[in-house]
C-alpha positions as CSV (number, residue, x, y, z in Angstrom):
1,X,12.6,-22.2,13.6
2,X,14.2,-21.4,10.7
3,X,12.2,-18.9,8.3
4,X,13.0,-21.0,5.2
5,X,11.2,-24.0,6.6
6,X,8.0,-22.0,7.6
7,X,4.9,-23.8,6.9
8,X,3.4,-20.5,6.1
9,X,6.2,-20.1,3.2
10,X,5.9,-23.6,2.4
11,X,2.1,-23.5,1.7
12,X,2.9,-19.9,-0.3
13,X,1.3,-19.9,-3.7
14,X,1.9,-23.3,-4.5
15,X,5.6,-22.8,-3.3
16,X,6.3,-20.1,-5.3
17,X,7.7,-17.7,-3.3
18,X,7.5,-13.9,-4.0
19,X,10.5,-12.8,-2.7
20,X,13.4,-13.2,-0.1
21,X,15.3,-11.3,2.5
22,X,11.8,-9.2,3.1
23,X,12.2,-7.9,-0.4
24,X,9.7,-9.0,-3.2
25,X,10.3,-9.9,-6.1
26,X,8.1,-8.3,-9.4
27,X,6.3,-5.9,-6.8
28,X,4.0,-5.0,-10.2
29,X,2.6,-8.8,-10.9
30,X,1.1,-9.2,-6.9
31,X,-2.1,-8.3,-5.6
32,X,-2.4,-10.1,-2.2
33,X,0.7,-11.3,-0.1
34,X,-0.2,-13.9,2.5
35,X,2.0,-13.5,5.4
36,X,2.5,-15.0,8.5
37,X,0.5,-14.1,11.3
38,X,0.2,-13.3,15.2
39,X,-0.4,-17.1,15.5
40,X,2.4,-18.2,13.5
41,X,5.1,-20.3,15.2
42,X,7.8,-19.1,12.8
43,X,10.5,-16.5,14.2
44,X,10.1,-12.5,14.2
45,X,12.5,-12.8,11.5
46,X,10.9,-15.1,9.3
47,X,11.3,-13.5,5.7
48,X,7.4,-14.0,5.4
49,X,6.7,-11.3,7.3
50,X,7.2,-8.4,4.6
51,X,5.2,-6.3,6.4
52,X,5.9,-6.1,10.4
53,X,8.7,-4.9,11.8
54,X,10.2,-2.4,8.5
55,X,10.1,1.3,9.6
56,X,11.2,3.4,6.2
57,X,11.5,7.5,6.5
58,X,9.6,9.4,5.5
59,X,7.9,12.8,5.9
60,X,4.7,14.9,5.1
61,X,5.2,18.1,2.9
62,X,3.6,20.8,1.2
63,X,3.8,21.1,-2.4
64,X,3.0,24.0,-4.6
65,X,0.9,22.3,-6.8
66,X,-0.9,19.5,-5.1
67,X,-1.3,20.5,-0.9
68,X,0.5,18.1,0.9
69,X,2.2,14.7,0.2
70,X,4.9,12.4,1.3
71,X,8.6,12.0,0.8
72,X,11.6,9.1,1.1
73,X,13.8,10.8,3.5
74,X,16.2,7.9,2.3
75,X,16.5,5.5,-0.6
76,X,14.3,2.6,-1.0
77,X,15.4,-0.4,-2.9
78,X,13.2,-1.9,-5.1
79,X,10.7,-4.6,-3.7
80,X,11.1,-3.0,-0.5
81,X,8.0,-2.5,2.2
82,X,7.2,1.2,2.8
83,X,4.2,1.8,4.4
84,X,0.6,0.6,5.2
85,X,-2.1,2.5,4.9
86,X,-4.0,3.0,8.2
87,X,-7.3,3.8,9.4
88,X,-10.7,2.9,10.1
89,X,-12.0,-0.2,8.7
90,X,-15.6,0.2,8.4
91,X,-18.4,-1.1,6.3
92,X,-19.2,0.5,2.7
93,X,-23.2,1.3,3.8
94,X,-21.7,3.7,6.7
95,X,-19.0,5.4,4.6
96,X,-22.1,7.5,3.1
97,X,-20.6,10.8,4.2
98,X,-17.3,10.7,4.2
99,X,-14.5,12.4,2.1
100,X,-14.0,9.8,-1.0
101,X,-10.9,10.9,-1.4
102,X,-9.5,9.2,1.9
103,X,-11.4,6.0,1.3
104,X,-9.1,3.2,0.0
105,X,-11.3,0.2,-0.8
106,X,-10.7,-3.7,1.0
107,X,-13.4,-5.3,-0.9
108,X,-17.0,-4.6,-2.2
109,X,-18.7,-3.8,1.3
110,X,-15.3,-2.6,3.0
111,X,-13.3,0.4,3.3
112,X,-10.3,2.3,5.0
113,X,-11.3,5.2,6.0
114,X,-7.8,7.1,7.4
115,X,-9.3,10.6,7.9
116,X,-9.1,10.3,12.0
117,X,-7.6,7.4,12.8
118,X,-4.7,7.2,10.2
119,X,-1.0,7.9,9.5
120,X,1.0,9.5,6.6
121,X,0.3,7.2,4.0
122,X,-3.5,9.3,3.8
123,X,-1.1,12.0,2.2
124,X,0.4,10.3,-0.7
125,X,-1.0,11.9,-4.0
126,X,-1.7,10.0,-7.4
127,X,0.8,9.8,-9.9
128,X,-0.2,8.0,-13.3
129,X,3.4,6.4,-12.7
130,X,3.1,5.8,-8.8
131,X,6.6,4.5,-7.3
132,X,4.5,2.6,-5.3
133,X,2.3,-1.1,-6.0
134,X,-0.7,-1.3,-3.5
135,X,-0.6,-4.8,-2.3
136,X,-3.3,-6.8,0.0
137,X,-1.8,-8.3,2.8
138,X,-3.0,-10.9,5.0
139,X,-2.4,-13.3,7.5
140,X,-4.2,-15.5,9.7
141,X,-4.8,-14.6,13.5
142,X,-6.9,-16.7,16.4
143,X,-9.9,-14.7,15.8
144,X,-9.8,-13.5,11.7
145,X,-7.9,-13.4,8.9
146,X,-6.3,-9.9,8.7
147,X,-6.5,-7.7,5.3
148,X,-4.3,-4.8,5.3
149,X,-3.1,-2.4,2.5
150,X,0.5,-2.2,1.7
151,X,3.0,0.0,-0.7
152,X,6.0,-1.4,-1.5
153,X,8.5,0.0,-4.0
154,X,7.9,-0.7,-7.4
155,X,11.3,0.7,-8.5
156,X,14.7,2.4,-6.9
157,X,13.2,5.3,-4.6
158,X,15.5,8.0,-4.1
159,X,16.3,10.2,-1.1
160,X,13.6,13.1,-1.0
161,X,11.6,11.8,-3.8
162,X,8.0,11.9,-3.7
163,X,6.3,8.4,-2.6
164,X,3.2,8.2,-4.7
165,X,0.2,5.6,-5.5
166,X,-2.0,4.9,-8.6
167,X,-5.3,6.0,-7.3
168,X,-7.3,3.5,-9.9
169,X,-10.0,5.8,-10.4
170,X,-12.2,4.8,-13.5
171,X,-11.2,7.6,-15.7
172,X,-15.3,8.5,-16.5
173,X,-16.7,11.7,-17.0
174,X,-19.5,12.6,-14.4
175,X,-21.6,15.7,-15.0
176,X,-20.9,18.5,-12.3
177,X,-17.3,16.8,-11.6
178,X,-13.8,17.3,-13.0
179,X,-11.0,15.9,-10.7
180,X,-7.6,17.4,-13.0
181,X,-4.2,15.0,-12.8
182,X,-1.5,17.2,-10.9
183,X,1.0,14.1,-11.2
184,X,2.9,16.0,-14.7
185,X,4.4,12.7,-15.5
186,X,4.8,12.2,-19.0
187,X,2.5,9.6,-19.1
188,X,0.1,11.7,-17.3
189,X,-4.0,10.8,-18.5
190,X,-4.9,14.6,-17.4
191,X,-7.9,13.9,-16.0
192,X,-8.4,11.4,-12.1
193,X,-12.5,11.5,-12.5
């Protein structure tokens, strides 16, 4: 079939597509991305699947400042796919006693937990400017629809640059807890909780 008669695309946003050639277009204005599924009768290459099938370097480091993190090990265009963040998908009410700090929220009673079941993308720090836009994706599959969490570029990456995410922590003061900002961007708040 070809990907630009889809009925996934076609039914996209009112047919307002966000982007072409597996790119999207104003990474910074989209929260979900509905993509086409496991079911879908549309090819591999269908340009509505943003997410499947991309595989951009990258590599866990240590820095001096902030333990470990993640790094392009080659440019990344703008709009661009890098990674999604992995792990287990569990139920707020049993996330109880686990490190917050992993836990990337799906919805009000879901999280991600990546802590033993995840890949790299559990190692990208905060940056008050993150490269990266968090993005919801889902598609539609025989038994559920899927939510995942995606990164894509939200501007030019460059080779051996740190890949980093906007945390959204509510920037509140709770007694007994300081988390400091190690992100030293100049529009850096100081303080993550």
């Amino acid at each position: 079939m070809n990907s630009s008669k889809c009925p996934c695309r076609a039914a996209y946003l009112e047919n307002k597509f966000p982007g072409k050639d597996k790119t999207l277009y104003d990474v910074n204005e989209i929260d979900t991305l509905f993509e086409c599924g496991p079911d879908c009768t549309c090819s591999e290459d269908c340009c509505n699947r943003f997410t499947q099938g991309l595989q951009i370097k990258a590599e866990v480091f240590r820095t001096r400042w902030k333990g470990w993190a993640v790094r392009a090990l080659e440019d990344i265009p703008q709009g661009t796919f890098v990674m999604e963040y992995v792990g287990e998908v569990l139920p707020t009410d049993l996330c109880g006693n686990r490190d917050f700090s992993y836990l990337f929220t799906i919805s009000d009673d879901v999280l991600i937990d990546p802590m033993f079941k995840g890949n790299v993308a559990r190692f990208m720090n905060h940056s008050c400017t993150a490269n990266l836009h968090g993005i919801r994706s889902e598609s539609n599959s025989s038994a559920q629809r899927e939510t995942r969490i995606t990164f894509f570029a939200n501007q030019h990456i460059l080779k051996n640059q740190e890949l980093t995410i906007n945390y959204g922590y509510e920037q509140t003061r709770t007694p007994g807890m300081c988390l400091p900002c190690r992100c030293y961007s100049p529009a850096c708040r100081q303080i993550l909780v």
